[in-house]
N, C-alpha and C positions, 0 to 999 in steps of 0.2 A: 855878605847878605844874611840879615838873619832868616830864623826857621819861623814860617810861618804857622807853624801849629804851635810855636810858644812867644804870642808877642808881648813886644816889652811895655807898648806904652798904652793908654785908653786908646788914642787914637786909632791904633793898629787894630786893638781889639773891632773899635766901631766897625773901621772898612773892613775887617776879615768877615764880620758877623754882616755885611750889605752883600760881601760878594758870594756868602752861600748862601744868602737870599734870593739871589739875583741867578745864581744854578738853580736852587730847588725852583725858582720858580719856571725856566726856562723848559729845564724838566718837566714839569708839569704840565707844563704846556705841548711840550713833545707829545706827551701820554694821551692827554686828552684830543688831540690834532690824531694821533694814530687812532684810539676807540670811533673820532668821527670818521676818518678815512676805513675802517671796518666795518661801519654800518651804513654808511652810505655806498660801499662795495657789494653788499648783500640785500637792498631795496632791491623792487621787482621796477622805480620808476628812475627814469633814466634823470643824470645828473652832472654838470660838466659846470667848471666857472670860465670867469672870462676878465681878461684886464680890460683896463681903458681904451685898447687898442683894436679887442674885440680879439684877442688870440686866446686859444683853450692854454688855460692852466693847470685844470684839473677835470677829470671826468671816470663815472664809476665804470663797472662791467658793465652797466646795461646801456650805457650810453655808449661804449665802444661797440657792441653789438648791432644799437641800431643804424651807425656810422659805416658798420661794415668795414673797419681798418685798424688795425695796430692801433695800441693808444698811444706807443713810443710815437709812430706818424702824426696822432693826430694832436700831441702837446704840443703847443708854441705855432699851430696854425692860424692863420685866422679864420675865423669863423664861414666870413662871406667867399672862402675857400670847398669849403663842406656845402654852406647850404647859399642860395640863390641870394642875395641882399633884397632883392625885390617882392618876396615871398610872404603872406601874412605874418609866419609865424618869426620874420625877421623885424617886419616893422614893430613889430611888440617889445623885440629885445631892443630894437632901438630907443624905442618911447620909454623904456624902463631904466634904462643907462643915461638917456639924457636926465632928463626930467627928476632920476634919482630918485622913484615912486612904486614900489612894489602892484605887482599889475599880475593879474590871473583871468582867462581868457581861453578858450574853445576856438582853435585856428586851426589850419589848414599846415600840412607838412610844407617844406622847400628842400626836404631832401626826396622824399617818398611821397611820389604822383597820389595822390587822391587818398593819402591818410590821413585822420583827424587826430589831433592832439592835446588834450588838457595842458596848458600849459603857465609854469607859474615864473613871472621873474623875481628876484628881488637882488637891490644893488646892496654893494658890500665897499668896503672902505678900498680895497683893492680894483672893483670894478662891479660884478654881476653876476648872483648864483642862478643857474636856470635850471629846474625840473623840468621835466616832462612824462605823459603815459599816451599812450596809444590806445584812442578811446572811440578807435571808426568801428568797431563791433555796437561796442555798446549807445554808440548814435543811432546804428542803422537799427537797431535791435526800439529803439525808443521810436524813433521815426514809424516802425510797423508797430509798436503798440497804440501810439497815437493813433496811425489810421485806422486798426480796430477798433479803440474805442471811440474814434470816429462813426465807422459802421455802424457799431451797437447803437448810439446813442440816435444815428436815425431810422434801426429797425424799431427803437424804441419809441419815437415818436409817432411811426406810423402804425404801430401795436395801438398806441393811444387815440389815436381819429379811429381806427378801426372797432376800440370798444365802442367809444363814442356813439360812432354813428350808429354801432347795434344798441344799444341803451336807448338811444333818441327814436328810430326808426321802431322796434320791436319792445323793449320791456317799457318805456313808457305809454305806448300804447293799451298793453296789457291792464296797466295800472289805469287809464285812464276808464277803458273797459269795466272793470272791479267799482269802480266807481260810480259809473250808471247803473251796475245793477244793485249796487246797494242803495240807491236812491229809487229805483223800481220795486226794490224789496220792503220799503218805508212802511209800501199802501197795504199789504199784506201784512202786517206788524201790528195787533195793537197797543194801544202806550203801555207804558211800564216797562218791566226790564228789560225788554227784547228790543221796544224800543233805543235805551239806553243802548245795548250791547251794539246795537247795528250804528247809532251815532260814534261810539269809541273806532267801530272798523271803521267806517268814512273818514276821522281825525287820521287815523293812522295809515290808511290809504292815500290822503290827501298828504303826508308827512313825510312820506315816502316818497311821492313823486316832486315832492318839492326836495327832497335831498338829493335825489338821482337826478333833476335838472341842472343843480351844482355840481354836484361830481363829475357830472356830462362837461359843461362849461370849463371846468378845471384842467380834465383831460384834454381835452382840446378850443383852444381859444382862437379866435376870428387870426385868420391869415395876417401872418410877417409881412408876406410878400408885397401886397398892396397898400400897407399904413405905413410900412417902416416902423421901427420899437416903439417910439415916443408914443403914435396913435394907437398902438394894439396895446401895450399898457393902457392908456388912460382908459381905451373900450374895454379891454379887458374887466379891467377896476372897476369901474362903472355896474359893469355885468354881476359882477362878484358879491359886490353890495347890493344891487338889488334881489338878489337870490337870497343872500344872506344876512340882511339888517345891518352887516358892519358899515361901518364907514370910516372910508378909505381915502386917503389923499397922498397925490402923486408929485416930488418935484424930479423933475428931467430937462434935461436940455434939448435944443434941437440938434444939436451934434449928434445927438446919439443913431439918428438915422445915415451916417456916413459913418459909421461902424462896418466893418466887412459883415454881411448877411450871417455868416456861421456864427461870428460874435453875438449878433444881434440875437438868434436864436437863443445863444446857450443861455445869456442876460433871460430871458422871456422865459424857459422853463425855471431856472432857480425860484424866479419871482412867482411862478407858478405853483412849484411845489412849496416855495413858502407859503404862499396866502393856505392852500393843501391841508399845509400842517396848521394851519392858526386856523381854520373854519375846522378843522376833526380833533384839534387836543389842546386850545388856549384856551379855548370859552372868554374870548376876547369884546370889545365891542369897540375897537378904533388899532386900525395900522395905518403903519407911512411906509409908502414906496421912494426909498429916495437915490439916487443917481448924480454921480458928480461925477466929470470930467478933467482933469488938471494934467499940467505939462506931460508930464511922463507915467501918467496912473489913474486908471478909470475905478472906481469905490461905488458899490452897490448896497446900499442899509435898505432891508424891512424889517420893520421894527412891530413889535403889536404888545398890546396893554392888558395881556391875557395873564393868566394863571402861573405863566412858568411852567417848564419842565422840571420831573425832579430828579435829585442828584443822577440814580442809578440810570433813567431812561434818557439822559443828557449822556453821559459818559457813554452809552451803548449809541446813539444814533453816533458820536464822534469819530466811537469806534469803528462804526458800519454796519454794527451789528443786530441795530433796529431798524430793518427794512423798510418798515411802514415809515419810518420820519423822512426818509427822501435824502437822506443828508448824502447819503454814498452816492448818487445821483449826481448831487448839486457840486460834492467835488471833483466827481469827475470831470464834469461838464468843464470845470474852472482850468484844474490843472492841465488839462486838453492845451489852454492854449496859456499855460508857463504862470497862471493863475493861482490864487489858493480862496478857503471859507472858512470862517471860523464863526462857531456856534453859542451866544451868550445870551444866557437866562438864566433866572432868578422871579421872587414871588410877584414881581409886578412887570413880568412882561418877555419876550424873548425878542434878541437882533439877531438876523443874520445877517454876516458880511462878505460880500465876495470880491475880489482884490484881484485885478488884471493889470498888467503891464502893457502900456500903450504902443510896444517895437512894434505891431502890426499893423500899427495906423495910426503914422505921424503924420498924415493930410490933416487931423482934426483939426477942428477950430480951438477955438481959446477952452473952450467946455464952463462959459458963460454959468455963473449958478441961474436955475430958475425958481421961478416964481410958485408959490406950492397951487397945487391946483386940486379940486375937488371932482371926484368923476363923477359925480352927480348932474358936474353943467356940461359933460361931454354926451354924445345925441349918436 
């Protein structure tokens, strides 16, 4: 047999030069197989595969850990050995092994009672890699900020009737006061400048009360409870415009009143603290309230034909950091319920958009578009 580190013929040379190919490559593949079995040893999320048959083939430290057993034990098990087959987070690795469809998902444990798990599958030529992390802190931790800024956001609404009704009850009064007696004060006056002067305070008496009848309005708008959105929007609008010369038009559907009540709400201040910010910083004279409903995504545009925002006080309300624009408000409100807003302006006008996912209320109906409607013919 000859030596194969001196072959004699091309031939010999070709297959010598494939079959240290075919090592280095093998090799390499060790190396690289070992660095991944290294860092997937030292992730904090747990990690384990799975054949066709559903028995562990591999799985790092923290997945033995949460298994509670030798990994010698728990290689070559099957799965529905370990955890329940019945269990959410089983049906997941099923649907992801059949179907051969990478799938991530927020399930429930089947090994450990009442833990929640981020959990991600994806299949692999050999069968299916599954991560997981143990994410029941940080639910519960979410769950109680939600209901905080649940709380806030209805101490906040009732801060707002409370200005309200002292502005309405008491400083409009005042003002209305200031105003009879500058018109008592007329006859005591004679013409020329004093005249003038007491006519500028009457304008600006009178300019005043017609701005704090708005801001009253704004603060708090005619009851959820008994129109449902669709009619405290249009009276709303309605209202808004006559106070303030804009003119306003509404399209909504009638679905939007079988919205769960809290949605309903949150929908009614955005649109409030929009109109808000276009009657104090667009110098507008035409917005649209618009509303669409669709399969799985309810979409809020008010859009207004104002001035724009500019750059810097655009980038500060997105940031939060411009309290007076409401925007930190309106995302809260959103993301409350798994929602989000994004704020777009430029010199001929500003949209807000607020974007809710429908998982809270798949009764709706089709979310029909409607017809635009002007709240000038609503009474």
């Amino acid at each position: 047999m000859g030596d194969l580190s001196s072959p004699r013929t091309a031939s010999e040379k070709r297959q010598l030069h494939d079959l240290r190919g075919r090592i280095e490559a093998a090799v390499e593949v060790d190396h690289v197989n070992e660095r991944l079995r290294s860092v997937l040893a030292s992730v904090s999320d747990c990690y384990l595969t799975l054949d066709r048959s559903y028995r562990v083939t591999d799985l790092n430290e923290a997945a033995r850990d949460w298994v509670g057993t030798d990994s010698d034990q728990v290689l070559g098990t099957c799965l529905w050995d370990l955890c329940s087959p019945d269990a959410e987070c089983s049906r997941v690795i099923r649907d992801g092994m059949e179907g051969r469809r990478r799938i991530r998902r927020e399930v429930m444990s089947g090994l450990r009672r009442g833990r929640c798990l981020d959990l991600l599958v994806c299949p692999s030529t050999e069968g299916l890699s599954v991560f997981f992390t143990d994410v029941t802190e940080q639910r519960a931790a979410k769950a109680a900020l939600d209901e905080l800024a649940g709380r806030f956001v209805s101490l906040q609404d009732e801060e707002r009737q409370r200005i309200a009704e002292e502005l309405h009850d008491s400083t409009t009064q005042h003002l209305v006061a200031a105003d009879l007696h500058l018109m008592r004060l007329k006859q005591y006056v004679s013409s020329g400048e004093g005249q003038k002067v007491l006519n500028e305070a009457a304008n600006a008496v009178e300019e005043a009360a017609r701005e704090l009848h708005s801001f009253t309005y704004l603060l708090h708008p005619p009851g959820l409870e008994h129109s449902g959105l669709a009619g405290t929007v249009q009276a709303f609008a309605a209202g808004f415009a006559r106070r303030t010369g804009l003119d306003a038009s509404i399209r909504m559907p009638d679905t939007a009143d079988s919205l769960p009540f809290d949605v309903q709400r949150a929908l009614l201040r955005v649109i409030q603290e929009a109109l808000t910010n276009t009657y104090r910083h667009a110098a507008a004279s035409r917005l649209i309230i618009d509303l669409r409903v669709g399969a799985d995504t309810l979409k809020l545009r008010v859009l207004d034909d104002g001035c724009g925002l500019t750059r810097g006080v655009r980038k500060a309300a997105e940031s939060g950091a411009l309290l007076g624009v409401g925007v930190t408000s309106m995302q809260a409100r959103m993301v409350r319920f798994g929602g989000n807003l994004r704020l777009l302006s430029h010199a001929r006008g500003t949209l807000v958009v607020a974007t809710l996912p429908l998982g809270f209320a798949s009764d709706l109906g089709s979310g029909r578009e409607p017809a635009a409607t002007s709240p000038s013919a609503v009474h």
